[in-house]
KEZA-750626 format. One record per residue (C-alpha): residue number from 0; residue in one letter; x negated, y, z. Coordinates in steps of 0.02 Angstrom, whole numbers, m for minus. Layout:
<sites>
<site seq="NUM" type="A" x="X" y="Y" z="Z"/>
...
</sites>
This chain:
<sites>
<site seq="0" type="X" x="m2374" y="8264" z="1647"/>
<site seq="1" type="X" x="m2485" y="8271" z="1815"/>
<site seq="2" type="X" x="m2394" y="8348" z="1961"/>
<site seq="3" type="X" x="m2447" y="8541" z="2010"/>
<site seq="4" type="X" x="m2614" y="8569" z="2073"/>
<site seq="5" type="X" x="m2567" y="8680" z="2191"/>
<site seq="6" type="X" x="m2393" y="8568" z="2270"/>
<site seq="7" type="X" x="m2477" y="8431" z="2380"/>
<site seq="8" type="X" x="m2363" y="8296" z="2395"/>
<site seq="9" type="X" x="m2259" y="8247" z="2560"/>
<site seq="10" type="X" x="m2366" y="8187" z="2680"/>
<site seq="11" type="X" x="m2379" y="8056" z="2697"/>
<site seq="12" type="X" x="m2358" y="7996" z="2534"/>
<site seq="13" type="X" x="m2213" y="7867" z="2531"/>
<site seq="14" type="X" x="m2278" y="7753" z="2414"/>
<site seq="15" type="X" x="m2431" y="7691" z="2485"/>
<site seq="16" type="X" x="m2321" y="7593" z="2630"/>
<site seq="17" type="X" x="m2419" y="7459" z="2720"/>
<site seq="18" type="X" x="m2553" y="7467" z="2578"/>
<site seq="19" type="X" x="m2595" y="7643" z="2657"/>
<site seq="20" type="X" x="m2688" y="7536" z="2793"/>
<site seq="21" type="X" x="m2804" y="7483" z="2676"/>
<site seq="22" type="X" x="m2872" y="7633" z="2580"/>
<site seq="23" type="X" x="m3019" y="7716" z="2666"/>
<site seq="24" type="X" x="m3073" y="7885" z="2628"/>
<site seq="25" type="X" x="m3243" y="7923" z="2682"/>
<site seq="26" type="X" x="m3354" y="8113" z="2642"/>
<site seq="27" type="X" x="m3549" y="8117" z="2614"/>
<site seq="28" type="X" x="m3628" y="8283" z="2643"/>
<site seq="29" type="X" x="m3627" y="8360" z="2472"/>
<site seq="30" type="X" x="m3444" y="8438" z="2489"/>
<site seq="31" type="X" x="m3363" y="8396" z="2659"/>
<site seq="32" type="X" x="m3201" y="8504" z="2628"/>
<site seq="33" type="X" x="m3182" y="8454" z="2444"/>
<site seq="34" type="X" x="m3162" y="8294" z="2554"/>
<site seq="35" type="X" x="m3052" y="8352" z="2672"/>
<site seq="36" type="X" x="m2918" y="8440" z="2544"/>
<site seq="37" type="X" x="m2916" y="8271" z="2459"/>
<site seq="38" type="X" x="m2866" y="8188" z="2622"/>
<site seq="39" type="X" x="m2747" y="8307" z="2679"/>
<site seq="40" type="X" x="m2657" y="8259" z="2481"/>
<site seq="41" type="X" x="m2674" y="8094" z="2519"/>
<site seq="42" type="X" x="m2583" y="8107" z="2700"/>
<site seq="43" type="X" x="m2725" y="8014" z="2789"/>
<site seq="44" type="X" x="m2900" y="8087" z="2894"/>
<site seq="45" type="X" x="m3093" y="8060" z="2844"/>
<site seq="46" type="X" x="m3156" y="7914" z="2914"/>
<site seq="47" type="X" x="m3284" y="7903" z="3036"/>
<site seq="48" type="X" x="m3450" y="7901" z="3004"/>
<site seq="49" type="X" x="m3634" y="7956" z="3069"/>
<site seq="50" type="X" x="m3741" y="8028" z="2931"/>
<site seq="51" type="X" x="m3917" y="8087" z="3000"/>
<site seq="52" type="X" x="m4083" y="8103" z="2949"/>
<site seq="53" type="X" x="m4253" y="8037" z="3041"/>
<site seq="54" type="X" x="m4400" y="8144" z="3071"/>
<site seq="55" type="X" x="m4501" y="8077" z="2890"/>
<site seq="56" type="X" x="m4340" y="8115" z="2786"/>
<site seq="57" type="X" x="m4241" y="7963" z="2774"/>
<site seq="58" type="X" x="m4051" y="7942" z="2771"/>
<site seq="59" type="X" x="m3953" y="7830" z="2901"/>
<site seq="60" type="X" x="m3771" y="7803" z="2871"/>
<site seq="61" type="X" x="m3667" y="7710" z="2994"/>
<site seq="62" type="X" x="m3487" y="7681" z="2955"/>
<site seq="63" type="X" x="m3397" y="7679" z="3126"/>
<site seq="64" type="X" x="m3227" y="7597" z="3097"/>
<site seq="65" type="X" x="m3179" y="7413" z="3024"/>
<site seq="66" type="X" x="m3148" y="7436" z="2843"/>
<site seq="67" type="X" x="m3169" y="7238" z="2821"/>
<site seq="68" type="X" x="m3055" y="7165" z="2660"/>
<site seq="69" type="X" x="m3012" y="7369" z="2643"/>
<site seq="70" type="X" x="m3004" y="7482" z="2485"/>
<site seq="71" type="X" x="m3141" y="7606" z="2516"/>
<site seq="72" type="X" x="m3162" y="7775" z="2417"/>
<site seq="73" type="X" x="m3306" y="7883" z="2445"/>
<site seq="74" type="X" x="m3318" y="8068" z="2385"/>
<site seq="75" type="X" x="m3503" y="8113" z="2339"/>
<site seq="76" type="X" x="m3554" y="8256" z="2207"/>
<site seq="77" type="X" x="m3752" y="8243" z="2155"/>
<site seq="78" type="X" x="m3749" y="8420" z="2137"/>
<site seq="79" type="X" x="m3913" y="8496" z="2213"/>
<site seq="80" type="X" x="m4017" y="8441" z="2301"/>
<site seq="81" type="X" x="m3980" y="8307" z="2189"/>
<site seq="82" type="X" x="m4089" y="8166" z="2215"/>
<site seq="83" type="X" x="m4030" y="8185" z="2411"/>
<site seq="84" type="X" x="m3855" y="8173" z="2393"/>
<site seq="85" type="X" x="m3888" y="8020" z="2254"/>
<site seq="86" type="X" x="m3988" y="7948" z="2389"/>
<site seq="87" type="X" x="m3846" y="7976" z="2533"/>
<site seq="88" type="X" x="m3709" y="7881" z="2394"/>
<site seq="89" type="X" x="m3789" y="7728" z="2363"/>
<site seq="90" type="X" x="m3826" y="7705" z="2538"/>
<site seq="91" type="X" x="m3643" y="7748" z="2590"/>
<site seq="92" type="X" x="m3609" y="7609" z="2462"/>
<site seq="93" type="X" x="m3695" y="7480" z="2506"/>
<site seq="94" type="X" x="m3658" y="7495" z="2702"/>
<site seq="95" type="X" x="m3478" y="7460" z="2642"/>
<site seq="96" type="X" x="m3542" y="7334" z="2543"/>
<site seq="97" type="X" x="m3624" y="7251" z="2686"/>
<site seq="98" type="X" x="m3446" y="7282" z="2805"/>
<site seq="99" type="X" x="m3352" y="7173" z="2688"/>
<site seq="100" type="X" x="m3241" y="7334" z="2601"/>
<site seq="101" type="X" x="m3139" y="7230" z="2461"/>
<site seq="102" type="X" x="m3160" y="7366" z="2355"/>
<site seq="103" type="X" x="m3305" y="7524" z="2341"/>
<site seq="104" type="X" x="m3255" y="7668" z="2217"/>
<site seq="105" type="X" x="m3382" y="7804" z="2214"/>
<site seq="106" type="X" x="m3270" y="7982" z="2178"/>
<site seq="107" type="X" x="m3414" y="8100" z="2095"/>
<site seq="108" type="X" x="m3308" y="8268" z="2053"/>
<site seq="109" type="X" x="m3514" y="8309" z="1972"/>
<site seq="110" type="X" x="m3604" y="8180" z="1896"/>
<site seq="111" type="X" x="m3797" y="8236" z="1944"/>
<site seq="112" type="X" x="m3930" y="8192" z="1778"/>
<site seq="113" type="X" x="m3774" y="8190" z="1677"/>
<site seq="114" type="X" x="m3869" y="8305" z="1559"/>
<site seq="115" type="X" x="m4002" y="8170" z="1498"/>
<site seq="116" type="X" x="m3873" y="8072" z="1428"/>
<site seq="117" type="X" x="m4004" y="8001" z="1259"/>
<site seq="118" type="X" x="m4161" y="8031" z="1201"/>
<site seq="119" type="X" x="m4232" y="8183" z="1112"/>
<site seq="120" type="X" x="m4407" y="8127" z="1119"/>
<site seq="121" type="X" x="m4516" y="8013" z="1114"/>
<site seq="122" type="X" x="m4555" y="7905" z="1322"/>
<site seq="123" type="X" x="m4411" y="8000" z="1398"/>
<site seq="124" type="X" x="m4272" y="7915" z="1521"/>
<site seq="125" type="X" x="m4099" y="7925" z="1509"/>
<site seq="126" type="X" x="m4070" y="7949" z="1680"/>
<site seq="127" type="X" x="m3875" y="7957" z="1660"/>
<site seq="128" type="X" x="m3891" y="7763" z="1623"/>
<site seq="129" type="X" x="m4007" y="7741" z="1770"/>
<site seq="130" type="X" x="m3910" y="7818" z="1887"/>
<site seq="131" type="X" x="m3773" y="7753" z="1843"/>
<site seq="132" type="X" x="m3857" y="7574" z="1870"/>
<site seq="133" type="X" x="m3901" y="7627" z="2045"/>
<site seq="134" type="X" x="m3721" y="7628" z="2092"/>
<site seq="135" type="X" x="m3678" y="7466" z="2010"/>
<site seq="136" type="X" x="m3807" y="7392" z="2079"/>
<site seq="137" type="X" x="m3799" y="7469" z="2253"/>
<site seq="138" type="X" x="m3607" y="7369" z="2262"/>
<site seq="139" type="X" x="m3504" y="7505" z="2180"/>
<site seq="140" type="X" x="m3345" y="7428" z="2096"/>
<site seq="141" type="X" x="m3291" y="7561" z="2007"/>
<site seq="142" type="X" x="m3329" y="7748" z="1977"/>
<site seq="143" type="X" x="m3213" y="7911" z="1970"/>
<site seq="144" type="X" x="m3286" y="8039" z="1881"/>
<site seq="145" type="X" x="m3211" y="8233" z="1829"/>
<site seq="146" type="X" x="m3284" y="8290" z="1675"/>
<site seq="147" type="X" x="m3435" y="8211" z="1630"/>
<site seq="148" type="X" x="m3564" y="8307" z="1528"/>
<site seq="149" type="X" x="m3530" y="8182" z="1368"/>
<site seq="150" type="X" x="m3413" y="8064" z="1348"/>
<site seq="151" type="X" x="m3512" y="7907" z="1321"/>
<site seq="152" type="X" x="m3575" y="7916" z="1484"/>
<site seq="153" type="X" x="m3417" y="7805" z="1539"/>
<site seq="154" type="X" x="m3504" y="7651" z="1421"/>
<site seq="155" type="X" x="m3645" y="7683" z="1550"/>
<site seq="156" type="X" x="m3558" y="7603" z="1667"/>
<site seq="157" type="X" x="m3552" y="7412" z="1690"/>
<site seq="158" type="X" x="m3408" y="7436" z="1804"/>
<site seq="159" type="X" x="m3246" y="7513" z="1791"/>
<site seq="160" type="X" x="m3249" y="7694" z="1744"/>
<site seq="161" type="X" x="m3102" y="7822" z="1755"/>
<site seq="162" type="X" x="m3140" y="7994" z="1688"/>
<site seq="163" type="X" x="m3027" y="8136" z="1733"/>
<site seq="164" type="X" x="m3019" y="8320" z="1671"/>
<site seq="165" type="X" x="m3012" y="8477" z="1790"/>
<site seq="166" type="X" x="m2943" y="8552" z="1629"/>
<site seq="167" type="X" x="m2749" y="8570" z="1686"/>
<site seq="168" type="X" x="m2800" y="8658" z="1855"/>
<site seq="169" type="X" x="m2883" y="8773" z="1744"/>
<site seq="170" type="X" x="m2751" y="8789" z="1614"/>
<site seq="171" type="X" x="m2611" y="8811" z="1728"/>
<site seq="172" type="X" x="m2707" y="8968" z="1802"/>
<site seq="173" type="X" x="m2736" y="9046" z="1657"/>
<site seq="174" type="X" x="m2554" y="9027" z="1591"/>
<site seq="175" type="X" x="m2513" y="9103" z="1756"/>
<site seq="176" type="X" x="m2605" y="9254" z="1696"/>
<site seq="177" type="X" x="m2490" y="9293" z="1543"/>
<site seq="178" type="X" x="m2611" y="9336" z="1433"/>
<site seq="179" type="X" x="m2597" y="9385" z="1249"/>
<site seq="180" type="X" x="m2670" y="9341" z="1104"/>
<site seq="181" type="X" x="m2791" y="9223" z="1176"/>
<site seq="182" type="X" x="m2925" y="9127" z="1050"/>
<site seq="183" type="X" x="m3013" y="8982" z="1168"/>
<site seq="184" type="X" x="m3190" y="8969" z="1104"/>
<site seq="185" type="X" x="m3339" y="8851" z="1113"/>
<site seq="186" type="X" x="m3513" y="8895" z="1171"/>
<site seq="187" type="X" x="m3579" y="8774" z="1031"/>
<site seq="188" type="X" x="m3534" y="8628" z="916"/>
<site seq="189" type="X" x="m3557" y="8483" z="1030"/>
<site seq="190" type="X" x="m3407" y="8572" z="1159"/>
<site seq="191" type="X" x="m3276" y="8583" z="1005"/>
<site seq="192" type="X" x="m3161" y="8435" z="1062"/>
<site seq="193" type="X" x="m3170" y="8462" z="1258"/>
<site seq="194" type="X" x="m3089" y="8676" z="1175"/>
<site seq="195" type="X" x="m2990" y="8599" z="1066"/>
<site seq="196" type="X" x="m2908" y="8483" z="1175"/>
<site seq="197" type="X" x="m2907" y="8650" z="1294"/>
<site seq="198" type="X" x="m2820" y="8766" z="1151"/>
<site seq="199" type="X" x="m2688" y="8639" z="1119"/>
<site seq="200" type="X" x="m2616" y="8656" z="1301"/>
<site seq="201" type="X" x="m2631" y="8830" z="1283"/>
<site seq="202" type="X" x="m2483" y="8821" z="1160"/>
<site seq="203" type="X" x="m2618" y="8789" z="998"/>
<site seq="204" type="X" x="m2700" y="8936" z="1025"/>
<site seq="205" type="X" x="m2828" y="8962" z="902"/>
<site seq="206" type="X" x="m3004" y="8912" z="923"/>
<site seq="207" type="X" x="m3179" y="8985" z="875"/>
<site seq="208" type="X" x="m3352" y="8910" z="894"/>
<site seq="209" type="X" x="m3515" y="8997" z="927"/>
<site seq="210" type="X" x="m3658" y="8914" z="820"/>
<site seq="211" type="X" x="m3820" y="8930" z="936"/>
<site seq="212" type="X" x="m3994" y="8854" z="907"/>
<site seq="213" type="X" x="m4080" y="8796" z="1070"/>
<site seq="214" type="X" x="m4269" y="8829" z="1072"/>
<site seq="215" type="X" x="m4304" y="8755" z="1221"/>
<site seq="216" type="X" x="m4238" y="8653" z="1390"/>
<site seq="217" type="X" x="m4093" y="8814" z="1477"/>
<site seq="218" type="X" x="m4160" y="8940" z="1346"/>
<site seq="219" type="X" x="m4008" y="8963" z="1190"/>
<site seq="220" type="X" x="m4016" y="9086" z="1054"/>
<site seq="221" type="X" x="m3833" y="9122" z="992"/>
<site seq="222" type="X" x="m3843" y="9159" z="815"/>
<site seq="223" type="X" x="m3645" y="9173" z="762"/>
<site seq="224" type="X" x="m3461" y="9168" z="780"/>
<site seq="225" type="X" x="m3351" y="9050" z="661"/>
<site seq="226" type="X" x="m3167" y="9098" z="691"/>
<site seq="227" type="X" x="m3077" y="9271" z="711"/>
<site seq="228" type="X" x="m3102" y="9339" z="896"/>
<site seq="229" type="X" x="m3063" y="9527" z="831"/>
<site seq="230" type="X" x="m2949" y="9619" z="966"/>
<site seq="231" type="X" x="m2930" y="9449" z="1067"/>
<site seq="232" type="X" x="m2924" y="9405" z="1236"/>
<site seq="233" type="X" x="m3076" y="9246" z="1226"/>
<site seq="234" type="X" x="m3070" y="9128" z="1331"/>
<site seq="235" type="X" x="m3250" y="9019" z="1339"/>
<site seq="236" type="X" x="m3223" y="8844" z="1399"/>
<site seq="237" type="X" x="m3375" y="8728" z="1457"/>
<site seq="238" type="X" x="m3405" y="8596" z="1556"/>
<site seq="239" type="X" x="m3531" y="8672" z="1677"/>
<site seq="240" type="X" x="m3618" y="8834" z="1715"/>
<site seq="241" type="X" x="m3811" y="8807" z="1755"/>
<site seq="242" type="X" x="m3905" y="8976" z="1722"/>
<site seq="243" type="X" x="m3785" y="9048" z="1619"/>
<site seq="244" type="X" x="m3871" y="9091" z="1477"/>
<site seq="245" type="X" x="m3777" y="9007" z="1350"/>
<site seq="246" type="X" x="m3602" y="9053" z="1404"/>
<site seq="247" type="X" x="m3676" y="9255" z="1448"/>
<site seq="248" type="X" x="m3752" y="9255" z="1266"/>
<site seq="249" type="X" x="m3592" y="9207" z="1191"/>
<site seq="250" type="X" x="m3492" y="9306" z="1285"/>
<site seq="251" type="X" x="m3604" y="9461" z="1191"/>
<site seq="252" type="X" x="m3580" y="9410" z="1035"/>
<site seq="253" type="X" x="m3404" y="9373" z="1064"/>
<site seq="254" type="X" x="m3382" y="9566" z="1134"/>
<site seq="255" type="X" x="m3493" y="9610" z="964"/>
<site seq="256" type="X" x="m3370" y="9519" z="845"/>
<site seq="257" type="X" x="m3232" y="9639" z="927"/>
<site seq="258" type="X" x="m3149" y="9539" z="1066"/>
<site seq="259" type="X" x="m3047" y="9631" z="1180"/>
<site seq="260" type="X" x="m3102" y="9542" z="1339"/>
<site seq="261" type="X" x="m3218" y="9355" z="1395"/>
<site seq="262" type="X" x="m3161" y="9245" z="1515"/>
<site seq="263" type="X" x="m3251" y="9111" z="1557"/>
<site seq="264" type="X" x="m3177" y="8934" z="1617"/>
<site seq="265" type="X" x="m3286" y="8774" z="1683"/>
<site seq="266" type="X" x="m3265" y="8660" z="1789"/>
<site seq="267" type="X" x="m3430" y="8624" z="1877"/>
<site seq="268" type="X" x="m3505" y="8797" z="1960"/>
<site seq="269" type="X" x="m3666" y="8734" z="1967"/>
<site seq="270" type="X" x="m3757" y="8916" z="1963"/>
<site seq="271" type="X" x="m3943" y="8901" z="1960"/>
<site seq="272" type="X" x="m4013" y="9055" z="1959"/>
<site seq="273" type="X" x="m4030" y="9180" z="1879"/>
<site seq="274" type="X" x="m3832" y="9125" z="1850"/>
<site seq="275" type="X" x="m3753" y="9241" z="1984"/>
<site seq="276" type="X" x="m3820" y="9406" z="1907"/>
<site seq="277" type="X" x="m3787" y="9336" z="1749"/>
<site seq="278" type="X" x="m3599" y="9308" z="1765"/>
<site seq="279" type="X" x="m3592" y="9473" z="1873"/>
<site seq="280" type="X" x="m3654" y="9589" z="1736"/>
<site seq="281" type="X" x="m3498" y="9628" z="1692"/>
<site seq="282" type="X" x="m3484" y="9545" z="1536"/>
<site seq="283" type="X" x="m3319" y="9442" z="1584"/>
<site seq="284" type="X" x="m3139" y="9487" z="1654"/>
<site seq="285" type="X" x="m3166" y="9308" z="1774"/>
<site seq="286" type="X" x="m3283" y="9167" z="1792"/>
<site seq="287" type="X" x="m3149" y="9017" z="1827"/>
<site seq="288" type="X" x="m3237" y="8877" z="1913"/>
<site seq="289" type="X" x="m3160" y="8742" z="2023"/>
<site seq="290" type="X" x="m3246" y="8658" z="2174"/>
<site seq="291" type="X" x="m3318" y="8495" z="2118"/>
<site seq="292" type="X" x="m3477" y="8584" z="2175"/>
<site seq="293" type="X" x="m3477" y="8690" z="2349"/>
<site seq="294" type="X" x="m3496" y="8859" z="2324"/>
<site seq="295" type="X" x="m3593" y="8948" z="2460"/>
<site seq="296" type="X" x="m3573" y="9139" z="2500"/>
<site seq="297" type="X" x="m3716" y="9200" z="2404"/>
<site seq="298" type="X" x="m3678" y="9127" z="2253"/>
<site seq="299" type="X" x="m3491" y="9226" z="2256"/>
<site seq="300" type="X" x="m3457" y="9385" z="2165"/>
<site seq="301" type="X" x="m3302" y="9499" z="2125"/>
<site seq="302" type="X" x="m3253" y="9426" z="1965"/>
<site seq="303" type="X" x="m3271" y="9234" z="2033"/>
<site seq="304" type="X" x="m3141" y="9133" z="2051"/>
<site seq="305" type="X" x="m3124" y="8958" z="2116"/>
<site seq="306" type="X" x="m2988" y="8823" z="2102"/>
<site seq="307" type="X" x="m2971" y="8663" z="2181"/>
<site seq="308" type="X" x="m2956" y="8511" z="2103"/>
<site seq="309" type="X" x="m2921" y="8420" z="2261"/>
<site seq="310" type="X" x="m2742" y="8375" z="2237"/>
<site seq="311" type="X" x="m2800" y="8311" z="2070"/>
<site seq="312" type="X" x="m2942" y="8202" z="2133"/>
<site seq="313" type="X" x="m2798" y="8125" z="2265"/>
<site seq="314" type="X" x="m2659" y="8102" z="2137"/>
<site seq="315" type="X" x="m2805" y="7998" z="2038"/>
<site seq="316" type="X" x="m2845" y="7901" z="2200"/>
<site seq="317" type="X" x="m2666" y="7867" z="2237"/>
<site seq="318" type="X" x="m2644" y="7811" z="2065"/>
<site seq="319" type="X" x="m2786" y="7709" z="2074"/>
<site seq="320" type="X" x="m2745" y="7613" z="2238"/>
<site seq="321" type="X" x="m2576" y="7579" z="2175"/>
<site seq="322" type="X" x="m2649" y="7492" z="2009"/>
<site seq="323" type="X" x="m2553" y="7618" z="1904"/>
<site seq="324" type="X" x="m2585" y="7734" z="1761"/>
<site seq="325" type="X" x="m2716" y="7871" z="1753"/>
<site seq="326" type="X" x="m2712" y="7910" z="1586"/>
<site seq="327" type="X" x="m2549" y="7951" z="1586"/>
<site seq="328" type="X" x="m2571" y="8129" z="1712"/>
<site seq="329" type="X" x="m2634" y="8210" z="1571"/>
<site seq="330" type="X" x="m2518" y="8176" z="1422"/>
</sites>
């Protein structure tokens, strides 16, 4: 069972001993304090760095402490502007690749072009692959990755590959809230085992599944409910939020087929737009996100609310460092 999200552990953490010498935690710019909360967990500070940008564009990234035979961990969403902060990783990786680190995990809480994971065409990329050959090839040794898009994406990888869940964070709020007669649902076929696995946690709560056709690239048309959501409390769990048009049209129907109230739970907020007015509309109780993604100050509204996964992303570092199990936080 993972320890609490929200008790960070004694600082610092006991454990790590002399070996705490060698693990390095370094921040790109994507999410600086998504950074820092996972530091604090871990009982050690950010390392130094200088992270600028010349006149035409380019990044320079100059790591400014020895981290020579060390474990080195850097924490790097691709969340928008995407190709940027992709661009900012694999340079971060391979100046620690060039100052002799022992070891280089790249910790992506949001896995940027996760979404072209195959083919559905005829000439197109799978840029999931690509990217993740960048990193490998860059001098990555091993990737740490919360809730990729599809779960194959971890065969992408020709390197070591551990794939958490923000799921318990979520779960444990939503327990918090005491709610009755809940039915966790799925915005469409292909999300049935990530609600499943969700609705078993909730103490087998029952699950229903909204059968949608897409007609074209963020455009969904919802076209039914299978399961009873009749005077319950529905609880819509995805992976992401983009524009919000597949969760919002579900949530409709769902309030159609008779449900009492929507929630909605994901784990990356990544909120295109028109996704704020979407989500505002006042078609759910609470959008539950966490912070893999930063959330800026226009994209908040009254019924958002945000959880940290930092303690989780530490207690996987830790874990990680120590050459013990992951797998086993979330049994």
């Amino acid at each position: 069972m993972i320890r609490s999200a929200t008790l960070p552990l004694q600082t610092p953490l006991p454990s790590l001993g002399d070996n705490n010498n060698r693990l390095k935690l370094f921040s790109g710019s994507a999410n600086v304090e998504l950074a820092r909360e996972v530091a604090r967990y871990l009982g050690i500070d950010l390392g130094p760095m200088v992270r600028k940008r010349f006149a035409d564009g380019e990044v320079y990234i100059q790591i400014q402490e020895s981290i020579r035979g060390c474990d080195v961990y850097l924490i790097q969403p691709t969340c928008y502007p995407v190709n940027d902060h992709l661009m900012e990783l694999l340079i971060m990786i391979d100046a620690c690749r060039r100052a002799s680190a022992r070891q280089i995990s790249a910790v992506i809480p949001y896995y940027g072009y996760a979404r072209a994971d195959r083919k559905t065409a005829g000439r197109e990329s799978i840029t999931a692959k690509l990217v993740a050959n960048l990193m490998a090839k860059a001098g990555a040794n091993r990737v740490l990755a919360m809730d990729l898009h599809s779960a194959q994406i971890q065969g992408y990888f020709d390197i070591p590959c551990d794939h958490v869940y923000g799921s318990p964070v979520v779960i444990d709020y939503i327990a918090s809230k005491k709610l009755s007669d809940i039915v966790v649902v799925s915005p469409d076929v292909g999300g049935v085992a990530r609600a499943r696995a969700f609705a078993k946690k909730l103490d087998d709560a029952p699950l229903a599944i909204i059968d949608k056709r897409r007609q074209a690239h963020n455009v969904a048309e919802v076209m039914n409910v299978i399961g009873d959501v009749a005077g319950k409390t529905a609880v819509l769990v995805d992976d992401m939020i983009d524009t919000a048009g597949t969760i919002c049209e579900g949530a409709r129907i769902l309030k159609q087929e008779g449900a009492r109230q929507v929630y909605a739970c994901a784990t990356h907020a990544v909120f295109s737009p028109p996704a704020v007015e979407r989500l505002s509309s006042g078609l759910f109780e609470e959008v539950i996100v966490t912070n893999t993604i930063p959330m800026m100050d226009t994209r908040r509204f009254p019924q958002l609310r945000v959880l940290s996964v930092a303690n989780l992303l530490g207690e996987t570092i830790w874990r990680i460092h120590e050459e013990s199990s992951v797998s086993s936080m979330f049994r």
